[in-house]
N, C-alpha and C positions, 0 to 999 in steps of 0.2 A: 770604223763603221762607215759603209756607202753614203755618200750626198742626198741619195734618194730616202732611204730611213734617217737621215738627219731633218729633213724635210717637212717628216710625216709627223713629227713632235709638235705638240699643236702649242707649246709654250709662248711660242711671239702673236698667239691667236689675241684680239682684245675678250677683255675679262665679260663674263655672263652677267646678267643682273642676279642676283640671287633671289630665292626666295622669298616672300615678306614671313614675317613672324606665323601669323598663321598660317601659312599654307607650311610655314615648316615646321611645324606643333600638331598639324594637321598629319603629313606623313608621315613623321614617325609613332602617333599613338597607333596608324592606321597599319605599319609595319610590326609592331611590337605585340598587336591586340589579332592581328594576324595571325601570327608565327604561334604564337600561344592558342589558339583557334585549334590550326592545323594538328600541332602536337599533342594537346588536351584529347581530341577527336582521335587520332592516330592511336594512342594507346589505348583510349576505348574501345576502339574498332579489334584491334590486337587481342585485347582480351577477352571481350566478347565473342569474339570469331571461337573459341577454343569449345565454347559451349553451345551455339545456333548454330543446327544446321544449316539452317538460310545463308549464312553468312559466310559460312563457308564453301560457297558454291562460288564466292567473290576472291578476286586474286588479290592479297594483301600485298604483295609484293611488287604489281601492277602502281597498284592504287599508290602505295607510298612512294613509288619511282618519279610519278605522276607528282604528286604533292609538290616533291623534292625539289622538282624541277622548277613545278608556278612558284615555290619559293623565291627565285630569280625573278619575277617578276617585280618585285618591288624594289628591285634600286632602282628604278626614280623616285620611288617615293624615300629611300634611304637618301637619296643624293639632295633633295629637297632639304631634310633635316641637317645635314650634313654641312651644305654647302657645295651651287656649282664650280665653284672655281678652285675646292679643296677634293673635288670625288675624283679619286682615279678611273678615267676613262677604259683602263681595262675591263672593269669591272658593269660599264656601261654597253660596252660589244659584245659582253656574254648574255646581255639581255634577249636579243632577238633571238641568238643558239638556244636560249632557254626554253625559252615559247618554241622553237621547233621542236625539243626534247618532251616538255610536257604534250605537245601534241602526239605526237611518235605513241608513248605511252599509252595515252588513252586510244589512240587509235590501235594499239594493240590487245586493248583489254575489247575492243568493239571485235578484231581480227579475230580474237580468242571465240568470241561469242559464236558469230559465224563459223569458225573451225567445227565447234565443238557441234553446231546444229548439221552442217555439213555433213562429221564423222557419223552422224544418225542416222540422216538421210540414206548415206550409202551404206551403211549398215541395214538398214532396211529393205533396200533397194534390193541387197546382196542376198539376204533371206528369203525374199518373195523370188527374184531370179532360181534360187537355190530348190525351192520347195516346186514353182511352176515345170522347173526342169525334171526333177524327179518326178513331177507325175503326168509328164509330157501336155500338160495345156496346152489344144490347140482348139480355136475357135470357128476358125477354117475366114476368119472376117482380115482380110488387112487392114489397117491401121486410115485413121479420116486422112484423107490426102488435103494438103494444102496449094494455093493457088503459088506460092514462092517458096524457096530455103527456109528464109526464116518467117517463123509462124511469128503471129501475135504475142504477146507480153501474156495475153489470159488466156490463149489458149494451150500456151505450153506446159504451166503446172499441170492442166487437167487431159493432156494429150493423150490418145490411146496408148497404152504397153506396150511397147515392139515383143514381149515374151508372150503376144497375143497370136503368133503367127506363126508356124510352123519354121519358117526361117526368119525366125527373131535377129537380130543385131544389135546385141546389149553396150553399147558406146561406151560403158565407163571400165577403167581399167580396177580391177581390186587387188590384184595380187602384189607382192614384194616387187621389187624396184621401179624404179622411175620416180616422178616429181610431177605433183598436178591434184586440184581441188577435188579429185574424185579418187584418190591415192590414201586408202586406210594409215600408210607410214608416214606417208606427206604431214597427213592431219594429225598422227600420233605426236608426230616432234611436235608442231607449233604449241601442242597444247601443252609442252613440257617445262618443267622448271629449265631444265638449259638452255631452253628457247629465252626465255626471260633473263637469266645470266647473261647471256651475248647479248640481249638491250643495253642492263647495266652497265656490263664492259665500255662498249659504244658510248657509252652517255659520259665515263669516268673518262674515259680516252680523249675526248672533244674536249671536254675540261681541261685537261692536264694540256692537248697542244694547242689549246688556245692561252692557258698562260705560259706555255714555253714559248711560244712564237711571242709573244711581246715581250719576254724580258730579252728573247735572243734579239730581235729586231731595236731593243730599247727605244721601248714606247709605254715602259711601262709608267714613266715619269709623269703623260701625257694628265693633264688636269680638267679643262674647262673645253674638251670640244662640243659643239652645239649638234643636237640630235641629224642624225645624216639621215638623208633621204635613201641611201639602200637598205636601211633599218627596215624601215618601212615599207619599201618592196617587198622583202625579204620577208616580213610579216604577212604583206598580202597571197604570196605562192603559198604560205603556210597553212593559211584560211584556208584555200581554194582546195589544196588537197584532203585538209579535215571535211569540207563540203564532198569530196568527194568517197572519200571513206564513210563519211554517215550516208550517203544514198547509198553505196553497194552496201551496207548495210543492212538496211530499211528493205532495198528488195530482196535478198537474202534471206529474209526472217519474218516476211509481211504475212505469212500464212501458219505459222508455227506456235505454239503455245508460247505463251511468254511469265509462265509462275512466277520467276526468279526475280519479273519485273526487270528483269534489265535492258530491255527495247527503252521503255521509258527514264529510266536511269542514264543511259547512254546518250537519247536522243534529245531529252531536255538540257543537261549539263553541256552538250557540244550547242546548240542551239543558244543557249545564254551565252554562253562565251564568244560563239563566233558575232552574235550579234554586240554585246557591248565590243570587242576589239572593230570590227567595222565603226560604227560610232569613235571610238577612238581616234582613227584614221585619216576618217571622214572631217573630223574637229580640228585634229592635231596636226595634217599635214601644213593645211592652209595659216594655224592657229587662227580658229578664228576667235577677232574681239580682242587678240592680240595678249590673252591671259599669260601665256605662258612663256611669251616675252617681258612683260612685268612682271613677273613672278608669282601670278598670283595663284595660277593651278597650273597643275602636271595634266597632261591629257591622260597618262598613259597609267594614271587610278582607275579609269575605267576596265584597264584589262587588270588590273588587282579588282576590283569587285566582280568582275568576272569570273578570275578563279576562284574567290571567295566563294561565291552561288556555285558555282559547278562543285564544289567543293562537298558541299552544304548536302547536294543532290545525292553524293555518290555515297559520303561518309553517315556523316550526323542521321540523316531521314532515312535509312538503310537501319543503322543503328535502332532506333525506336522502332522501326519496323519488325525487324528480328522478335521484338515483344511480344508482338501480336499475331506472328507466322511462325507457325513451329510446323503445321500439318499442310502439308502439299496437296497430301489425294485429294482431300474434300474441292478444295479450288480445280485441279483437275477434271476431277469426275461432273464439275457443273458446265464444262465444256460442251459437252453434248455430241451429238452423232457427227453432225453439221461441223464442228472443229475438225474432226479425224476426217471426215472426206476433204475437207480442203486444207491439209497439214498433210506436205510429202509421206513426213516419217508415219503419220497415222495409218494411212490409208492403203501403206503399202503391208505394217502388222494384218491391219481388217483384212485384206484382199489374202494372206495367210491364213483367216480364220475361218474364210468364205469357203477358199479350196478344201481344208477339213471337213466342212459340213455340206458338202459338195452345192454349193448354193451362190456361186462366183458368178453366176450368168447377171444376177442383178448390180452389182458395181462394176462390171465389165461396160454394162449397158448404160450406165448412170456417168461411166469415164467418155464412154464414145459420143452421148450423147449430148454433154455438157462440151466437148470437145468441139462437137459440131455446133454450136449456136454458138461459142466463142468466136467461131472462125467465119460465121455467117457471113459479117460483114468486110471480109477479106479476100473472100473467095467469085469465085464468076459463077456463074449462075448453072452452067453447065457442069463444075466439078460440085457443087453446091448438090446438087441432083444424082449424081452418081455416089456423093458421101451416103445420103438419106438411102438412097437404093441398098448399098452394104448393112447399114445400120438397120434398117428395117428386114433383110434377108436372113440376118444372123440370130436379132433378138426379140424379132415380134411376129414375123408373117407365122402362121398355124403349121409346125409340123421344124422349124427352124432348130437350128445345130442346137444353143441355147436359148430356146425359147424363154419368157419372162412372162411372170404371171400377171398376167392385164387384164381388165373387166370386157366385157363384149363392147360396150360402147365408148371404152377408152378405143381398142381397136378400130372399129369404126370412126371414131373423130380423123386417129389418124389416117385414114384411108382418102377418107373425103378433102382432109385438110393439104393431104400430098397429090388433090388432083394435079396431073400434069399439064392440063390445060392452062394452069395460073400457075407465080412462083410459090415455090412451097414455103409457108410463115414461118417466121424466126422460130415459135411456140411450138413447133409440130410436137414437138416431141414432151412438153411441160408436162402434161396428163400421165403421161407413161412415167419419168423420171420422178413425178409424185411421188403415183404410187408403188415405185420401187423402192424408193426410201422409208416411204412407210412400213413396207414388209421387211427393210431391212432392221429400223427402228424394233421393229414389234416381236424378228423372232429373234435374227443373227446377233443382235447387238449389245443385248441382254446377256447374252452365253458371252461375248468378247470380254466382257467387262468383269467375268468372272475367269478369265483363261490367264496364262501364260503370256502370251501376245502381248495383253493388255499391259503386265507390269514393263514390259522391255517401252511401250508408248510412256508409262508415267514414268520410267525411268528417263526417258530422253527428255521428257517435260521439267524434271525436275533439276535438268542441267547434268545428270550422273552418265559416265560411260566406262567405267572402270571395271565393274564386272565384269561386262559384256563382252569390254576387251581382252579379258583375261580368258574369258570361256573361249575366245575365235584366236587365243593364241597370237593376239597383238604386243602383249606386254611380257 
């Protein structure tokens, strides 16, 4: 054996203080009442799932990878009970792998979420493309022009169709091969059970060569090393990227129905957790107060009641919830008009229901011109004036390609309101996209809610794509 892994043996380290009685009576009720927690719930969840629909809309196999995993979290609190100077340090280095694993997981069950809203999206997308093409929609309006590349953050959900224009340019790819968030097979695997196998694998494999590399290297002997500081880096990149996986998340899904409640299941569980491990960090690098050089506490409880509560979020309160949620549409259907026009996947159904009743001019009008005051304060004053010229030419002046049914003195306001003499007010257009919504509320959207359309919208609301992929010949 090399000089340099003879080296790394931390046996001629001086001994740790150990813990005092309580704090070690402390950990282990805290590890034992734990674990019993986790599994008590686990087979709950298990068996429950077989009979709630709700719950089954949840990846069991996600969630328990996940558990599995924070189960590693508590050897310190096992090594407390134990004894620092009798715990094999091996068993101390798979702590921070651990925490990257339980993250992975639930950042997969977040990935999943997004996947599956994604596969809607473009599903949607593909349908409205599919149906505009066939009946050759042309508006004769191009699209609001922006002042740069990239548009605003709020004005690109609600940006005009490019299938609005004679020579549209539909950007997303749909058909078989390739790789990419707008790629119907891309999104089919992620959302697959072998997708999830090749995590487990991963996670089983890190395991195994992280204890083959220490009995190879023989360090498995190693007893009393004192918490190292790349632990703890190694923790902080781990946050930072769970921080970042719940914002693309959060914007991913900020507009979209959330029945299944799993926005908020997702977003409170990582938000506890990332917060007490910060706290953790924040205490335990410095130790401050010097506890856990006395033995008197472990910082690193706090990321055990962390997973605990995230735990608690995902599992148990999920669990009683299922009681109480059996029926989807009702919670759907309270959604209102106002949902589907600012939900991709709704609005691009409606905008199918529109063209049927040939009555598209008013959410054409309602996309261009929410479009337009998004970008108000983006734009120069000159393209700002040329957007309103289109949008006024197409959908409101007397005699126009798709005119929109507007009162005489809504017309009138905006005439006066677009003198060109002054700039034209953010509002021009409020009076008109009123009462386009109103006409849509009062005839379109009534007949939607009894269509076809409408189930393929509560179907993506309710988390389901399996049908729909079987009917488009995905599966």
């Amino acid at each position: 054996m090399s000089g340099k892994f003879e080296q790394s043996n931390c046996s001629e380290l001086p001994e740790l203080v150990d813990a005092t009685p309580e704090n070690a009576r402390f950990g282990y009720m805290l590890t034992v009442l734990s674990l019993c927690y986790f599994g008590f719930f686990l087979v709950w969840f298990a068996l429950r799932q077989r009979y709630s629909e709700y719950l089954q809309k949840r990846s069991f196999g996600l969630i328990f990878c996940s558990t599995l995993a924070s189960v590693f979290l508590f050897i310190p609190a096992w090594r407390e009970h134990l004894g620092r100077n009798d715990f094999p340090c091996i068993l101390l280095d798979l702590f921070p792998q651990m925490i990257a694993f339980m993250v992975l997981f639930h950042n997969a069950r977040i990935y999943r979420l997004i996947v599956r809203i994604q596969f809607n999206r473009v599903l949607a997308k593909t349908s409205y493309k599919k149906v505009s093409d066939e009946t050759k929609l042309n508006t004769g309006a191009p699209p609001v022009i922006h002042q740069t590349n990239s548009i605003s953050s709020r004005s690109r959900d609600s940006e005009v169709d490019n299938s609005m224009t004679k020579n549209s340019n539909f950007n997303l790819s749909f058909g078989k091969g390739g790789w990419g968030w707008s790629n119907l097979d891309t999104l089919v695997f992620l959302q697959s059970f072998r997708f999830q196998l090749m995590l487990l694998g991963l996670f089983t494999f890190v395991i195994f060569l992280s204890v083959w590399t220490s009995v190879r290297w023989d360090i498995s002997s190693c007893r009393n090393c004192p918490p190292k500081m790349e632990n703890h880096v190694f923790i902080l990149v781990v946050i930072f990227l769970l921080v970042l996986s719940l914002l693309r998340a959060l914007w991913y899904i900020r507009k979209e129905p959330d029945v299944l409640g799993l926005y908020d299941e997702l977003y409170y569980s990582s938000v506890v957790f990332i917060g007490l491990a910060v706290i953790s960090l924040m205490f335990g690098i410095p130790d401050t107060g010097g506890v856990y050089s006395d033995g008197k506490f472990t910082w690193s409880y706090l990321l055990c009641f962390g997973a605990l509560i995230s735990f608690t979020l995902i599992a148990p309160k999920q669990i009683f919830r299922s009681y109480f949620m059996e029926s989807f549409d009702d919670e759907v259907n309270h959604l209102g008009l106002s949902a589907i026009l600012n939900s991709e996947i709704g609005i691009n159904y409606f905008k199918i229901h529109m063209i049927n009743e040939l009555s598209i001019e008013s959410i054409l009008f309602w996309q261009n011109a929410m479009a337009w005051k998004n970008a108000y304060r983006t734009t120069s004053v000159l393209i700002r004036e040329e957007n309103y010229i289109r949008i006024f030419k197409t959908f409101i002046e007397h005699g126009s390609i798709m005119q929109i049914n507007i009162s005489y003195d809504t017309y009138e306001n905006v005439l006066r309101d677009a003198d060109r003499s002054k700039n034209i007010p953010e509002t021009v257009f409020d009076e008109c996209m009123t009462q386009a919504v109103y006409l849509m509320s009062s005839n379109a959207y009534p007949r939607f809610l009894r269509s076809e359309l409408y189930q393929r919208y509560l179907s993506a609301a309710r988390g389901e794509s399996g049908g729909i992929l079987e009917n488009q010949g995905y599966l």
